[in-house]
C-alpha positions as CSV (number, residue, x, y, z in Angstrom):
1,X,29.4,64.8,-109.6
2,X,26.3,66.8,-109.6
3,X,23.4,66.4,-112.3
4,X,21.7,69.0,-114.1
5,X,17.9,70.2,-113.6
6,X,16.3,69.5,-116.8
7,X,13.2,71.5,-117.0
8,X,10.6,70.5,-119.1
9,X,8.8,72.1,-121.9
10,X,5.9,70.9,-121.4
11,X,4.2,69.5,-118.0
12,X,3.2,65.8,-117.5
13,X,-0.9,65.3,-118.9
14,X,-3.1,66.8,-115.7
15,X,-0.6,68.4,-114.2
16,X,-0.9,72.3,-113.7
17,X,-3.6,72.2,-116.5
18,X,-6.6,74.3,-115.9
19,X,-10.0,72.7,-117.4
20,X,-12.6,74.8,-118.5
21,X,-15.9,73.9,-117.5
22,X,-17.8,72.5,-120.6
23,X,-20.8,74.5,-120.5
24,X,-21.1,78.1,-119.3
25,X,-24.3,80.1,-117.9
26,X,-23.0,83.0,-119.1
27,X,-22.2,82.4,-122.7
28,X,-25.9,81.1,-123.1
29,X,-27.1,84.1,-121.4
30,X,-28.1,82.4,-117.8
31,X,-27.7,84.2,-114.7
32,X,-27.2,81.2,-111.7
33,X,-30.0,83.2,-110.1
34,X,-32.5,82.2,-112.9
35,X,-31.2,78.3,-112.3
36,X,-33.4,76.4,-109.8
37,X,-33.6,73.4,-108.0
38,X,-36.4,71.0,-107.4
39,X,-36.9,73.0,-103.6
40,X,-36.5,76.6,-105.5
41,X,-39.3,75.9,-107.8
42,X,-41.6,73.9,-105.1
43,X,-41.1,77.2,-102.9
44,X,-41.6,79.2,-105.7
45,X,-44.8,77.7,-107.0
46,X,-46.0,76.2,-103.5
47,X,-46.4,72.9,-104.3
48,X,-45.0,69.2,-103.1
49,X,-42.5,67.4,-104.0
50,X,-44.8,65.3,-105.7
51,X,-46.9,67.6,-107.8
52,X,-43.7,68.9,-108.7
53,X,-42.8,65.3,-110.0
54,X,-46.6,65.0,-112.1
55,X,-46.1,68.3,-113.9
56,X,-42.7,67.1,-115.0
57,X,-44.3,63.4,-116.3
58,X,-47.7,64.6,-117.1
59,X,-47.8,68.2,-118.5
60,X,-45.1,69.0,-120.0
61,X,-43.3,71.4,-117.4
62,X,-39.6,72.3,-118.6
63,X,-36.4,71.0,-117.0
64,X,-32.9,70.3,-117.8
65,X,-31.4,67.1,-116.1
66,X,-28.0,67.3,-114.3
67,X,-26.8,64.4,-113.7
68,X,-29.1,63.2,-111.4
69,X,-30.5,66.2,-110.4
70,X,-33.4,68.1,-112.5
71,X,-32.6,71.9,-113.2
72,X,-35.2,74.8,-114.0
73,X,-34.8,78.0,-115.1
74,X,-36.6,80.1,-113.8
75,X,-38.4,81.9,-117.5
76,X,-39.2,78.8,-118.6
77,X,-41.2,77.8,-115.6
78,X,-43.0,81.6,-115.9
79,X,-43.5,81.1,-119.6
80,X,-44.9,78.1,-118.9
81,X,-47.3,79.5,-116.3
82,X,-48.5,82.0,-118.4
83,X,-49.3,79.3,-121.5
84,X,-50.8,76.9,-118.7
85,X,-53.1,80.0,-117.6
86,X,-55.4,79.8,-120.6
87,X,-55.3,75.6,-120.2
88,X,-58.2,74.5,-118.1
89,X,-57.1,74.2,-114.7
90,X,-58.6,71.1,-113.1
91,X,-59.7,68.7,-116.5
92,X,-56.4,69.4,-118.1
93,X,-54.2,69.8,-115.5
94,X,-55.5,66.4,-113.2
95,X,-53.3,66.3,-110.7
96,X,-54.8,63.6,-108.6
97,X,-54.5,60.5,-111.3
């Protein structure tokens, strides 16, 4: 006797489901080109690793955190540039403490 293929209406939880990421550049207007690493920025600024790390403890420099991994985009570090410029360099911005 042969038995019938019953389909199924509806698939088995996490099977042939697509997930859609949570959060999406491009509905919050971010172009991955504007998104940088820790390296992107350090190349981009010219500084070390660790100067990198005392701007983000010390003076306020804007990231995101991924995880693990710290995120910049790229108009925020500009902006902050340009707000920084009118700081004074050296007293304000002590790098060496």
């Amino acid at each position: 006797m042969r038995s019938a293929v019953v389909a199924h209406p509806d698939p088995p939880a996490g099977h042939g489901k697509v997930r859609k990421p949570r959060h999406s550049n491009a509905a919050a207007g971010v172009s991955e080109k504007e998104i940088l690493t820790g390296t992107d920025v350090q190349q981009f600024l010219g500084i070390s690793r660790t100067t990198l790390w005392k701007l983000r403890k010390k003076q306020g420099f804007p990231y995101s955190k991924v995880g693990r991994e710290y995120r910049y985009l790229k108009s925020e570090v500009i902006s902050w540039l340009h707000d920084s410029k009118y700081r004074e360099s050296q007293t304000m911005l002590d790098l060496r403490k």
